[in-house]
MARROLUM-956199 format. One record per atom (N, C-alpha, C): residue in one letter; atom name; x, y negated, z. Coordinates in Angstrom, 1 decimal. Atoms other than C-alpha are relative to their C-alpha. Layout:
# MARROLUM-956199
+------+------+--------+--------+--------+
! code ! site !     px !     py !     pz !
+------+------+--------+--------+--------+
!    a !   CA !      X !      Y !      Z !
...
+------+------+--------+--------+--------+
This chain:
# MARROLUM-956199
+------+------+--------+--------+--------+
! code ! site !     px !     py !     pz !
+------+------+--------+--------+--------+
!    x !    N !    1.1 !    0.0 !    1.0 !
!    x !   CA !  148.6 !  -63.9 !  119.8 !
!    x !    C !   -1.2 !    0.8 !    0.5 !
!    x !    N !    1.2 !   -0.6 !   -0.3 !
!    x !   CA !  145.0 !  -63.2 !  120.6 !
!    x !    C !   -0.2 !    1.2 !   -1.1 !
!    x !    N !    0.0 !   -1.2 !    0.7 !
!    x !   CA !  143.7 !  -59.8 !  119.5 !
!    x !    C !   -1.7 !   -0.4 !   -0.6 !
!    x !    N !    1.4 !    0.6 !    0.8 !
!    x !   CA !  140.6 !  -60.1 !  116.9 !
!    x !    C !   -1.2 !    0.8 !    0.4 !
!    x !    N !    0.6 !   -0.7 !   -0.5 !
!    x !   CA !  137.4 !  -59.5 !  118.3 !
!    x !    C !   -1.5 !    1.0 !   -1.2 !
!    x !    N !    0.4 !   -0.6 !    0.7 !
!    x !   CA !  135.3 !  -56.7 !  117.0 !
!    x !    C !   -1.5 !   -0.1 !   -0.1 !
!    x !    N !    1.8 !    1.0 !   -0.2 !
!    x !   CA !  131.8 !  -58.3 !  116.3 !
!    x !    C !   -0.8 !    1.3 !   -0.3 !
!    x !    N !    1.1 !   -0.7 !    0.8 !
!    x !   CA !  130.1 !  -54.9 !  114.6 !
!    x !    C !    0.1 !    0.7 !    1.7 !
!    x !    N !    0.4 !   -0.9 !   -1.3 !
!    x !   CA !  130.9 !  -53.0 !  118.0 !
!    x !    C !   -0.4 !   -0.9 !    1.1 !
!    x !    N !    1.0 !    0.8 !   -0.8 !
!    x !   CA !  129.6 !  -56.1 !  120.0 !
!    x !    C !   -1.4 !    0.1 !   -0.3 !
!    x !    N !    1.5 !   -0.2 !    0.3 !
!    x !   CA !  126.5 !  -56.1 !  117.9 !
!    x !    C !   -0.4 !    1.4 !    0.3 !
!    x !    N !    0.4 !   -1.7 !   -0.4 !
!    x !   CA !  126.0 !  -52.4 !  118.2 !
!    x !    C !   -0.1 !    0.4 !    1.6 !
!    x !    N !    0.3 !    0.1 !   -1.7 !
!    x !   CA !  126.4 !  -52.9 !  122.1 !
!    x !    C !   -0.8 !   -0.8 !    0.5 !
!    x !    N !    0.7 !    0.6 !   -0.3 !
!    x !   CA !  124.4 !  -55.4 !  122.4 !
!    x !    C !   -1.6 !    0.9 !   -0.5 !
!    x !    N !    1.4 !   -0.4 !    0.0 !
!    x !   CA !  121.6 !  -53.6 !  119.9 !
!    x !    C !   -0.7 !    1.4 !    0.7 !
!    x !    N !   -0.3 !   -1.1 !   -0.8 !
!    x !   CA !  122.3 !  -50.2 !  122.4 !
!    x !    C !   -1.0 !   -0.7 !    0.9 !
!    x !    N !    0.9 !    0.9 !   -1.7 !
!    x !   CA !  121.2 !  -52.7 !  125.4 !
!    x !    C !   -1.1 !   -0.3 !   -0.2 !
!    x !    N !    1.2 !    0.6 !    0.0 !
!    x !   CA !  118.0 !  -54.4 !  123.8 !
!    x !    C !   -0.7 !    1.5 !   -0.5 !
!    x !    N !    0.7 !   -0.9 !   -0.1 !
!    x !   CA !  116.7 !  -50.5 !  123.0 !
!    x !    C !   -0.2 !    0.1 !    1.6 !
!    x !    N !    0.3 !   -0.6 !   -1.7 !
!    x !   CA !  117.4 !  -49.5 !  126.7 !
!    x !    C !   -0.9 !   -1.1 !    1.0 !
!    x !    N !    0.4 !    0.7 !   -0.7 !
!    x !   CA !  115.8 !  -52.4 !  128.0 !
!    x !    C !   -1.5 !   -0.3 !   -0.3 !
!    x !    N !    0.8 !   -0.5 !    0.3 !
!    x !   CA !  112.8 !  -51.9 !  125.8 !
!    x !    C !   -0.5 !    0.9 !    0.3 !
!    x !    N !    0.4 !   -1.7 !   -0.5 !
!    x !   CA !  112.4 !  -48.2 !  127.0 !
!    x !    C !   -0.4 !   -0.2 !    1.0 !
!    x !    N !    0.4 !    0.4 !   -1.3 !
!    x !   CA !  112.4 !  -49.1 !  130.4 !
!    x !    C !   -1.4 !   -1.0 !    0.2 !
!    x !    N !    1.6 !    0.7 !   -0.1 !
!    x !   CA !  109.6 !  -52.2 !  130.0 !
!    x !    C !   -0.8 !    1.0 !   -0.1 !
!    x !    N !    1.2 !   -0.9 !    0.6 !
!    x !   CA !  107.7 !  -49.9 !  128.4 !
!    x !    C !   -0.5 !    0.7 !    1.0 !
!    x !    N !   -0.5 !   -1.4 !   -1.3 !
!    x !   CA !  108.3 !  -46.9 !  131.3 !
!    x !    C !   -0.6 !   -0.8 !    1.0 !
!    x !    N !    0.7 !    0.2 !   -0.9 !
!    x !   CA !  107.3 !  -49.5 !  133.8 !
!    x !    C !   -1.8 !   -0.8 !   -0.6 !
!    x !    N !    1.5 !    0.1 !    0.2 !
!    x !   CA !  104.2 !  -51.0 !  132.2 !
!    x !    C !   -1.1 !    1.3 !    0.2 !
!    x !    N !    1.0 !   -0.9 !   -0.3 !
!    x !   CA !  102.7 !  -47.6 !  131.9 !
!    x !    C !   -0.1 !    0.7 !    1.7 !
!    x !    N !    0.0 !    0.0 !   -1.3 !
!    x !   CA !  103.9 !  -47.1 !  135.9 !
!    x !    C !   -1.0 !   -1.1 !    0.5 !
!    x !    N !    0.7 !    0.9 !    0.0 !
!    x !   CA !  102.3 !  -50.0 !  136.2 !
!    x !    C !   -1.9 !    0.0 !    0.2 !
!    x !    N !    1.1 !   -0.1 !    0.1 !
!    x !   CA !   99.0 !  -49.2 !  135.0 !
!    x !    C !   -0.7 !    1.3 !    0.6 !
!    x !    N !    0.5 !   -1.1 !   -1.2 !
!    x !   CA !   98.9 !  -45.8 !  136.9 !
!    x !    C !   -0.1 !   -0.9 !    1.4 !
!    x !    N !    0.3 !    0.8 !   -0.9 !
!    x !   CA !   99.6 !  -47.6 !  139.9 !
!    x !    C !   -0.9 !   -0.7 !    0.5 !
!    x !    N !    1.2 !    1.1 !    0.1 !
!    x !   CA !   96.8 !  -50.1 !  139.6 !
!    x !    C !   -1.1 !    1.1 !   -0.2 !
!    x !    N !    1.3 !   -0.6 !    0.9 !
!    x !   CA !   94.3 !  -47.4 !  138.6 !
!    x !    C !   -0.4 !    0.0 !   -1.1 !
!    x !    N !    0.8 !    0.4 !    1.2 !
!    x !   CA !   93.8 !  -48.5 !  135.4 !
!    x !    C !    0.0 !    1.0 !   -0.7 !
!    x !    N !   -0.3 !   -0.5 !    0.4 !
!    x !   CA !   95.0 !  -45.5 !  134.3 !
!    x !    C !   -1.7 !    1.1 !   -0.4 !
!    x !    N !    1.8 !   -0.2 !   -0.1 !
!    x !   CA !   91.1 !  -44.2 !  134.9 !
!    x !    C !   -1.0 !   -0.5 !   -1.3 !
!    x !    N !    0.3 !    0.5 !    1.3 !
!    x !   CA !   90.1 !  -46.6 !  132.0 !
!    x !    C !    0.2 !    0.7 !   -1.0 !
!    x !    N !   -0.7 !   -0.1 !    1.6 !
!    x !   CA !   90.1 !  -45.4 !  128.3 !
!    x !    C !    0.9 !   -1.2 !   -0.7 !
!    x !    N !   -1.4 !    0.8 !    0.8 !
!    x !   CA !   92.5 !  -47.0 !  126.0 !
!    x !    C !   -0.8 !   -0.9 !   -1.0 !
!    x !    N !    0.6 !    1.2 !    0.9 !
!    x !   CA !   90.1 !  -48.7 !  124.2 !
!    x !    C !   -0.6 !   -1.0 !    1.5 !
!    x !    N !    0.3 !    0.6 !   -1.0 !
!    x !   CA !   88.7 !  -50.2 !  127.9 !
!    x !    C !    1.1 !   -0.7 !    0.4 !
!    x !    N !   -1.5 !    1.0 !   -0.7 !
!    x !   CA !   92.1 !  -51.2 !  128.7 !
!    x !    C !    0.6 !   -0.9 !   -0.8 !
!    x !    N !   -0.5 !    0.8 !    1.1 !
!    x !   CA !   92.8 !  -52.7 !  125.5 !
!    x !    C !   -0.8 !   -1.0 !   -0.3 !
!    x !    N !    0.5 !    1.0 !    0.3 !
!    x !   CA !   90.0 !  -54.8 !  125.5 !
!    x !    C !   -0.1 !   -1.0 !    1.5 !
!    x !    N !   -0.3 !    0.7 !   -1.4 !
!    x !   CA !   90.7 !  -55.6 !  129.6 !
!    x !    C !    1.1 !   -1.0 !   -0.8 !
!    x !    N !   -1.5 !    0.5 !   -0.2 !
!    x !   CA !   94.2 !  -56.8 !  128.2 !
!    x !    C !   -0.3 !   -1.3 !   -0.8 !
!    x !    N !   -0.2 !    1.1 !    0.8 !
!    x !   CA !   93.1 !  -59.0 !  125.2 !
!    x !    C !   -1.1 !   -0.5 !    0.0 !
!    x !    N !    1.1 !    0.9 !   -0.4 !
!    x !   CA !   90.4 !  -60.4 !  127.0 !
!    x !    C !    0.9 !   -1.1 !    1.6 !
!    x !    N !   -0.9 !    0.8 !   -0.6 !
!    x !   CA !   93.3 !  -61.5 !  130.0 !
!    x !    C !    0.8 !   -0.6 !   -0.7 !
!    x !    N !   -0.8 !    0.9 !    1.3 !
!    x !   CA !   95.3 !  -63.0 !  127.0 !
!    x !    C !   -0.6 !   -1.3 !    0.0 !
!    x !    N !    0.2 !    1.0 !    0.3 !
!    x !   CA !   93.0 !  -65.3 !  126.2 !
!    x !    C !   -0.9 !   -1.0 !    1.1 !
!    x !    N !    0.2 !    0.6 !   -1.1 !
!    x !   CA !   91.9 !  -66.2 !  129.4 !
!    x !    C !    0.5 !   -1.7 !    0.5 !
!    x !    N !    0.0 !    1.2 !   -0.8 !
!    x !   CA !   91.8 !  -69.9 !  131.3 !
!    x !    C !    1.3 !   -0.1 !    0.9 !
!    x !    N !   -1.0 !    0.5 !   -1.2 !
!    x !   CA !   94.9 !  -70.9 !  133.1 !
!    x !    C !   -0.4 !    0.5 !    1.5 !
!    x !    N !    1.2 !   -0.4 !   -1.2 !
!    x !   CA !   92.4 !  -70.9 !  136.1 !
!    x !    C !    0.4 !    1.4 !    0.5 !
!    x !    N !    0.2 !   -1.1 !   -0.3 !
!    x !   CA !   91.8 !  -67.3 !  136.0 !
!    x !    C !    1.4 !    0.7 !   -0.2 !
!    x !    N !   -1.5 !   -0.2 !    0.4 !
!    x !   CA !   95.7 !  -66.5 !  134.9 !
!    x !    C !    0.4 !   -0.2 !    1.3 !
!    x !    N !   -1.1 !    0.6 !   -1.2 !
!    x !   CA !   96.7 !  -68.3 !  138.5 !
!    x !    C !   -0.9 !    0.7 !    0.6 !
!    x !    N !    0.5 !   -0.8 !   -1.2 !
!    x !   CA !   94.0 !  -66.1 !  140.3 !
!    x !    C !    0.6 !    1.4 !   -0.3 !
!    x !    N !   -0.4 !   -1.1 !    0.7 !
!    x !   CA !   95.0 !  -62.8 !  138.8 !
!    x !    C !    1.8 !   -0.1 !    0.3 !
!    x !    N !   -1.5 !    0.2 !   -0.4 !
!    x !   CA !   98.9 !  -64.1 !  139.3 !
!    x !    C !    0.0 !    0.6 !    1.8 !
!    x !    N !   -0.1 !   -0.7 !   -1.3 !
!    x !   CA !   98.1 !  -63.9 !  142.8 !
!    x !    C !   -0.6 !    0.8 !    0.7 !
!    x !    N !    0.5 !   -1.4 !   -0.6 !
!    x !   CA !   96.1 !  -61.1 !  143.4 !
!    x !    C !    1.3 !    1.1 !   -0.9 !
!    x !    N !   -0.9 !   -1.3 !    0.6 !
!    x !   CA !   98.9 !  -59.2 !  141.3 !
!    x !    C !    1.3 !   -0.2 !    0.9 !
!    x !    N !   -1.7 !    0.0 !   -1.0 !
!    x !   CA !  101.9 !  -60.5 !  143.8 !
!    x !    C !   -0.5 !    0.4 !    1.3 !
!    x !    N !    0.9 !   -0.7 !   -1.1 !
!    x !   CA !   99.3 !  -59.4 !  146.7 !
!    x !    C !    0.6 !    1.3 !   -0.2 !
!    x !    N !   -0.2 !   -2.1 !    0.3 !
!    x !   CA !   99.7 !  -55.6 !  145.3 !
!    x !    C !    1.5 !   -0.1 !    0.1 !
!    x !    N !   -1.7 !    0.0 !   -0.3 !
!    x !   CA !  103.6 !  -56.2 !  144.9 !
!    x !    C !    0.5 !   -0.1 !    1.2 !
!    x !    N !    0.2 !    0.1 !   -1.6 !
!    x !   CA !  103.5 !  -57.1 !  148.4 !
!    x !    C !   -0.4 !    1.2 !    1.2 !
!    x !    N !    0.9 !   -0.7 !   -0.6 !
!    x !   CA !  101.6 !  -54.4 !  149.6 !
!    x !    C !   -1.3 !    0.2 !    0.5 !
!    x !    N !    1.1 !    0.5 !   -0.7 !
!    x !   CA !   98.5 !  -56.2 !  150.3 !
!    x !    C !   -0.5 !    0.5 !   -1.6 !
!    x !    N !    0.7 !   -0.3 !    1.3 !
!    x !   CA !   97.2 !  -54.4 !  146.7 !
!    x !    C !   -0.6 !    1.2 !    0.1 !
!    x !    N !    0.7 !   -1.3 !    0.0 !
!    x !   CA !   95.9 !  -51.1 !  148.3 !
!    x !    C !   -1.5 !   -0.5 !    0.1 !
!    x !    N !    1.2 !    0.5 !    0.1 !
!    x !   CA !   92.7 !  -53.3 !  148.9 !
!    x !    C !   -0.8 !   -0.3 !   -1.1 !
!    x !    N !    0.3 !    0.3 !    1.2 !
!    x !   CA !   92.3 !  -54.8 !  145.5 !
!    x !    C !    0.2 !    1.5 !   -1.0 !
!    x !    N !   -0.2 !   -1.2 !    0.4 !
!    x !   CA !   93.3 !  -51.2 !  144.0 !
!    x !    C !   -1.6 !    0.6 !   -0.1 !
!    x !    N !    1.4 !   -0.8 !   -0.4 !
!    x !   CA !   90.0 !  -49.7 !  145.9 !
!    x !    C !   -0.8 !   -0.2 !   -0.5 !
!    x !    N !    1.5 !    0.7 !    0.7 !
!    x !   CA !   87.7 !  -52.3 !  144.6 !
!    x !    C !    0.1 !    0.3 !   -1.8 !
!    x !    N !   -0.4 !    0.0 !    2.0 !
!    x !   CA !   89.2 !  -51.7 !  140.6 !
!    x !    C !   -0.4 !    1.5 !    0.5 !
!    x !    N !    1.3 !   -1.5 !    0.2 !
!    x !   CA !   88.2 !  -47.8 !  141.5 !
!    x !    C !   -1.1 !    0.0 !    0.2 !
!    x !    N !    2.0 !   -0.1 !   -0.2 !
!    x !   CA !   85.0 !  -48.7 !  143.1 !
!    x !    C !   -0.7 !   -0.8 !   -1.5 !
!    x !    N !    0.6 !    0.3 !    1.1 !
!    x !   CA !   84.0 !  -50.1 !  139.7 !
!    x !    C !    0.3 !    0.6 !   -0.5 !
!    x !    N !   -0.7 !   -1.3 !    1.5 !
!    x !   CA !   85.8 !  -47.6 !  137.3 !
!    x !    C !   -1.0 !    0.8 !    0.8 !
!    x !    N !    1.0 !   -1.0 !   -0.4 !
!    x !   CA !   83.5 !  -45.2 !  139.6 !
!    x !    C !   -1.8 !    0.1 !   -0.1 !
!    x !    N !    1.6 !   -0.3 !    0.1 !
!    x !   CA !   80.4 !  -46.9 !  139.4 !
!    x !    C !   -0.3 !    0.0 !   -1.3 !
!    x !    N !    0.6 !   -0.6 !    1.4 !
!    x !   CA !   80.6 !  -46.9 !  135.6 !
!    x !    C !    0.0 !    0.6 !   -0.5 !
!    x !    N !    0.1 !   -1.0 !    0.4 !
!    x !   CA !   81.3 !  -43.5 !  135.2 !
!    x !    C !   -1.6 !    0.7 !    0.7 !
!    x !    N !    1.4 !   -0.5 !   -0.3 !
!    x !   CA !   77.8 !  -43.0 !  137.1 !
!    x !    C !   -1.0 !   -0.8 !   -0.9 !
!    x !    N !    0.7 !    0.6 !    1.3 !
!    x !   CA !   76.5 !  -45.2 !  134.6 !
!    x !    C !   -0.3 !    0.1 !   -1.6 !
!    x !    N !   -0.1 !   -0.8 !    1.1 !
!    x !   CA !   77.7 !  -43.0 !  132.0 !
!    x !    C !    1.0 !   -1.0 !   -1.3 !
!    x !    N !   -0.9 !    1.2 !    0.6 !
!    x !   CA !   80.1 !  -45.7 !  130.9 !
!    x !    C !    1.7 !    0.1 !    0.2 !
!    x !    N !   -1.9 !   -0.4 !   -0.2 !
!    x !   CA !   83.5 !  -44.3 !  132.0 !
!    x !    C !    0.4 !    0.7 !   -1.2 !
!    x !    N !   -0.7 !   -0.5 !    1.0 !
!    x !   CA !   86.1 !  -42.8 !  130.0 !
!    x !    C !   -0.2 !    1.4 !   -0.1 !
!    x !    N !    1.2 !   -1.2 !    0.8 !
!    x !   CA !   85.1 !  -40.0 !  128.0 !
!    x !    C !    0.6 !    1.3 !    0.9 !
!    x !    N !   -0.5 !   -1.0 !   -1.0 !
!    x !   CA !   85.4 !  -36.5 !  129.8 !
!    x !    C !    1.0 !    0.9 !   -1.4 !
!    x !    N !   -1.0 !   -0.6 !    1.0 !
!    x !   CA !   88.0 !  -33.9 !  128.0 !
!    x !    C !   -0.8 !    1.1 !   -1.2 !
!    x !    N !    1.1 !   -0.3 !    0.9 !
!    x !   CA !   84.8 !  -32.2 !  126.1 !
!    x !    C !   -0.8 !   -1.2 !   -0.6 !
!    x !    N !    0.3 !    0.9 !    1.2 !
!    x !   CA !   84.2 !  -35.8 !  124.5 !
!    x !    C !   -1.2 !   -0.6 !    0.7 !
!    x !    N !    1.4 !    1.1 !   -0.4 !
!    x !   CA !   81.2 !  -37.0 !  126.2 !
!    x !    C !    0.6 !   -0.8 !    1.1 !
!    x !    N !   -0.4 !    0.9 !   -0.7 !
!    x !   CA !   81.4 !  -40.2 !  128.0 !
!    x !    C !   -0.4 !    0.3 !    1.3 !
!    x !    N !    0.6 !   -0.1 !   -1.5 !
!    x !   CA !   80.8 !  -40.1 !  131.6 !
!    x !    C !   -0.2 !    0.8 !    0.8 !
!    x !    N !    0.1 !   -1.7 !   -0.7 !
!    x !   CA !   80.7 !  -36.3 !  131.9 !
!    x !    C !    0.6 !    0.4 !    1.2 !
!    x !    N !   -0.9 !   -0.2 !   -0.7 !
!    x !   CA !   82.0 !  -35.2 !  134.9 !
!    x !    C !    0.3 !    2.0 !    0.2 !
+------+------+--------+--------+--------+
């Protein structure tokens, strides 16, 4: 005779696993965005970077694909530089993210 299986401690193991696997995306997206520099951006700059790549062109989605497997690669310390040399020249423009006394661009 088969023994009856216990469906609340499968669900409960399974909803264990889809927390831990959420923590972790999470853990690496924000790795992610240090990595990349982005982390330089404000959070409203990066939030409108992100849901302006949303709605982006296929096109631009397959160039961006491959400059982001570039960096996975290693070949992303190049593209890295160039995403600081612009986060740099808009904080000389008084357009970077705000300094920790509130003004934008302060350094």
């Amino acid at each position: 005779m088969r023994k009856p299986r216990d469906f609340d401690a499968e669900l409960q193991a399974l909803t264990h696993k889809a927390k831990t696997l959420k923590t972790k995306k999470q853990s690496q997206l924000g790795e992610l965005v240090t990595a990349t520099g982005a982390d330089a951006l404000s959070i409203e700059q990066l939030a409108g970077a992100l849901l302006d790549a949303v709605g982006s062109d296929a096109s631009r989605k397959e160039a961006w694909r491959k400059s982001g497997a570039a960096f996975f690669r290693g070949d992303g310390a190049r593209a890295r530089k160039g995403a600081v040399r612009h986060a740099s020249s808009a904080s000389a423009n008084g357009a970077g993210p705000p300094s920790p006394s509130g003004e934008a661009g302060a350094a």
